[in-house]
N, C-alpha and C positions, 0 to 999 in steps of 0.2 A: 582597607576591606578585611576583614575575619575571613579567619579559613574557614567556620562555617560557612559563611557567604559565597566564597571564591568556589568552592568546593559545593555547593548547591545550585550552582547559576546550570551545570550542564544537565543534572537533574530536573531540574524547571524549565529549561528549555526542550524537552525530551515531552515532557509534559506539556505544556503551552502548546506543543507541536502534536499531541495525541487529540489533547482538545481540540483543535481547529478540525481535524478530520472526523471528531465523532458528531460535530455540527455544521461540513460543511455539505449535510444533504438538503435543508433546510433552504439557505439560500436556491440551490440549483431547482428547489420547487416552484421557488419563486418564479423564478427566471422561467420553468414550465408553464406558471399561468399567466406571464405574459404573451405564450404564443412561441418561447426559443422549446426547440423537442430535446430529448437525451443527446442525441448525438451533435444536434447543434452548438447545445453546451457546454461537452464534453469538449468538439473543436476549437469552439471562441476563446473557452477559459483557459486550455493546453498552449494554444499559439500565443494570449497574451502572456503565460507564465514562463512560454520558449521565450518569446523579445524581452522581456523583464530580466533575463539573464544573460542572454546575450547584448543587451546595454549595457549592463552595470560591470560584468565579467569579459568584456571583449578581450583584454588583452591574451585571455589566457586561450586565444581561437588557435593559437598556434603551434598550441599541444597537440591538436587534433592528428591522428594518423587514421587512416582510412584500415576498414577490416572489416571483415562479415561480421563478425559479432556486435557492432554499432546498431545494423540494420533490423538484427535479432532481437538486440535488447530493445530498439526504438519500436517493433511487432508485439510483443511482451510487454513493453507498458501503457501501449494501444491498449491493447484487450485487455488490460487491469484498469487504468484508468474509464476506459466505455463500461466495464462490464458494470464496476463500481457504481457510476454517474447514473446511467439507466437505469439499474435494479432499484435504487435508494430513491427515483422520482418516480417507477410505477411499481413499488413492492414493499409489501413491509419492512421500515428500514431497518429492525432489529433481528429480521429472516435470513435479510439479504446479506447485513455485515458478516453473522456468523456464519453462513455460507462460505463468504468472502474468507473468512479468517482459520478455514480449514486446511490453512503454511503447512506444518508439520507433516500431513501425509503426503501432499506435493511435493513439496521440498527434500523430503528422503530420497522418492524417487528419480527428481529432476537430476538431482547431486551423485544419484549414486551411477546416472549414465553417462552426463557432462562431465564433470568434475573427477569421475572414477574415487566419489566416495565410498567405504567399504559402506554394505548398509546391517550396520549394529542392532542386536535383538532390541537395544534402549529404542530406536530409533521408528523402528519397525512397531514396537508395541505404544510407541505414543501417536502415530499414523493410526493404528487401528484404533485407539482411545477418541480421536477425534472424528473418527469416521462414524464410529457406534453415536457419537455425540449428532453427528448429523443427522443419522437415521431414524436416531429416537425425536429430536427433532421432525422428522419429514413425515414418520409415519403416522396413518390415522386408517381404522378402521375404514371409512368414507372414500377415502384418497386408495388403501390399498400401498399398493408397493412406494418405499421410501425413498422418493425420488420429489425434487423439485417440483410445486405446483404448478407455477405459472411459470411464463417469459421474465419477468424480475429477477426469480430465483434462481432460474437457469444462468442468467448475465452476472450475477453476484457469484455464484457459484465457478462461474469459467475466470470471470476478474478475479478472484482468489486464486485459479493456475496460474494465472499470469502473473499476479502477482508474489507466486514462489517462484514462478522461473526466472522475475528480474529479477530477484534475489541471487538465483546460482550466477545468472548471466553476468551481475555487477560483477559479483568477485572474481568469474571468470575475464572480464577485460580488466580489471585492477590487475590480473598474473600479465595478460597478455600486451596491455597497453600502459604496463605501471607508471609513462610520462605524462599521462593524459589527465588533466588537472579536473576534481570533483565535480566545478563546475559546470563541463561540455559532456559530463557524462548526464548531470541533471538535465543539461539542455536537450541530449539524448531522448529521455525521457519525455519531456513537454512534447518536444518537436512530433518523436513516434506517435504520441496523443493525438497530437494535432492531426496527424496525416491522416491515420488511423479513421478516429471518428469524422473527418469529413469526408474520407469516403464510403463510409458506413450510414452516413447521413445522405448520402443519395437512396440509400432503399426502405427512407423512414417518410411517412407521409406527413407532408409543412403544415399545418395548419396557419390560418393568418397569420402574418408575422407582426410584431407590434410595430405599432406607429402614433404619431404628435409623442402624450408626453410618456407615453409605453416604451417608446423607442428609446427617450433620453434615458429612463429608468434603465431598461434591459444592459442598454451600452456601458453604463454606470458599472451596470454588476458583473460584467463579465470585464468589464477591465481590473474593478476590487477584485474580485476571486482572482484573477490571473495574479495579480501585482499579492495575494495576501498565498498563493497555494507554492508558488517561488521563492517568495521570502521566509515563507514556515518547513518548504525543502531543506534551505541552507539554515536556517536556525535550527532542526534536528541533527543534521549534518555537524554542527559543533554541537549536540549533547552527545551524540555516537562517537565523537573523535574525542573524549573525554570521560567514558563511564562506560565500566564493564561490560562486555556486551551480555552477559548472563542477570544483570539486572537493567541495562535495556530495555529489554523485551518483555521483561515485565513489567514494567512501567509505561513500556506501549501497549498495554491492557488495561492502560488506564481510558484508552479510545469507546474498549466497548461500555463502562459507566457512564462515561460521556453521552455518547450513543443514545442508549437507554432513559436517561433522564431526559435526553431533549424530545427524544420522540415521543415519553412521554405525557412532556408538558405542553407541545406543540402539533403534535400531530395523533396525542390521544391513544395512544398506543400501547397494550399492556399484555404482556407476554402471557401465555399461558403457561399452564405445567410442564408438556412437554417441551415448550422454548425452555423454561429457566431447567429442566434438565438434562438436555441436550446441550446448552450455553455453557452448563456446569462442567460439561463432560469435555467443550473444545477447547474452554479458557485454561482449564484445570492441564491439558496436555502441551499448551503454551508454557504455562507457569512450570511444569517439571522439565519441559526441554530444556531450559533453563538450570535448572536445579542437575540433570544426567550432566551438564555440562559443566557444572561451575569449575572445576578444578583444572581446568585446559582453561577455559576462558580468559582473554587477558585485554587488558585496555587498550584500542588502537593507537597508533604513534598519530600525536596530533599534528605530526609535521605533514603528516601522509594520511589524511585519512579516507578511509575508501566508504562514499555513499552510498544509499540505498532507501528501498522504499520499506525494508524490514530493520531491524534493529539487530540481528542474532548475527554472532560468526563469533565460531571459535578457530585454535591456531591447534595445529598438528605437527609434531618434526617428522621430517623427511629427508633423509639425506642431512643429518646436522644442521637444516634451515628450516624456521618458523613457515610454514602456509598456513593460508586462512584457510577455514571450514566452512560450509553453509549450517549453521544450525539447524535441528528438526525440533 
């Protein structure tokens, strides 16, 4: 194999792995018009992606140490995985993702009270860069104050907190539980999901549930999405354990072109003005997080590498020892 090759496999997998999440709202429509709701989804698909890892990964159960922050992170990827799943089957999915993908302002703040990150003027003006991105976004003469339309918006909007605080929360059990092997923190993840939206799916009303060959269909899909949303975890999981995390993260922006073209070839969907400059305003303050960061940034040790549902972490000395950072 070429070092091209060798050396392009965790960038492609990084990739492959942004693709799957910027089409996997498509499928979960499906599964809406066969009669499963958001939050049913959301459960079915979580719990097959928790057993899909805890099959194949069993040995490594016995990493596990008990500690509140399990619980925290399993609440946190609840509400980013629901918030996600929801918004993208009743909202427009290119409203909901950029909502979602509002990391930077979250993430300063989540880090700078967990983690006691300082929070840096860089930090702080890329927060406000994507905040203004949302606003211009949200606002409309009609609408009034720049705030989330709908229930979609709102749920993509709150799964984008979530999904910065399981970013601090990862790095924070990677200090606190450094023996705790990648994969039971992924299982972390699914399992929270699972719990999460089925009890969040008691206060959603069932419509008919499918049955004859709706039923064979429906089961179909939510075991694929479990077994394909598990296995594209751990396939980013070695592109992150192997590629800078300063160009990580921008190559996990490859999710929202993804995004974008599928919704607009499938679901007809075409941004207006103020989406693409709003989108300009949030991707653009990804893309320089990245960029504040490059010169601390360094490549995780692949022996050890610590997951997550974000790509960014930079290293800090402290006392003569490398810590991870949350990136903003």
């Amino acid at each position: 194999m070429t070092n091209w090759l060798r050396n392009g496999w965790p960038t492609l997998a990084i990739m492959l792995g942004a693709s799957v999440w910027g089409m996997i709202w498509y499928p979960l429509r499906m599964l809406a018009a066969l009669g499963v709701t958001g939050t049913a989804a959301s459960a079915l698909t979580s719990g097959a992606g928790c057993l899909f890892v805890l099959l194949v990964r069993y040995r490594t159960l016995k990493t596990v140490r008990w500690h509140w922050l399990l619980p925290a992170l399993a609440l946190a990827a609840g509400i980013t995985n629901l918030g996600f799943v929801w918004g993208s089957i009743h909202g427009q999915v290119m409203r909901v993702l950029l909502l979602f993908y509002l990391t930077p302002a979250w993430t300063a703040l989540f880090a700078h009270f967990i983690l006691h990150e300082r929070l840096t003027w860089a930090g702080a003006g890329l927060a406000a860069l994507s905040l203004a991105g949302a606003m211009t976004m949200l606002w409309s003469p009609q609408l009034g104050l720049p705030v989330p339309g709908n229930l979609a918006e709102w749920a993509g909007l709150a799964g984008g907190m979530g999904f910065a605080m399981s970013n601090v929360l990862i790095l924070k059990t990677s200090r606190v539980l450094p023996d705790m092997k990648p994969e039971m923190r992924t299982a972390t993840i699914f399992g929270g999901a699972a719990i999460f939206s089925a009890c969040a799916s008691l206060f959603e009303a069932m419509p008919a549930p499918p049955t004859g060959a709706h039923l064979g269909t429906a089961a179909w899909l939510v075991v694929g999405l479990g077994f394909l949303l598990a296995s594209n975890n751990m396939l980013v999981q070695y592109g992150l354990a192997r590629v800078p995390a300063n160009r990580a993260s921008i190559i996990m922006l490859f999710e929202i072109v993804v995004t974008a073209l599928s919704a607009w070839l499938f679901a007809g969907e075409t941004p207006g003005p103020r989406e693409w400059a709003g989108g300009l305003c949030i991707v653009l303050a990804s893309a320089l997080s990245s960029w504040v960061h490059r010169t601390r940034a360094l490549p995780p040790d692949p022996d050890n590498p610590e997951p997550g549902l974000a790509a960014g972490r930079e290293t800090d000395r402290k006392d003569g020892k490398n810590r991870s950072r949350a990136m903003v």
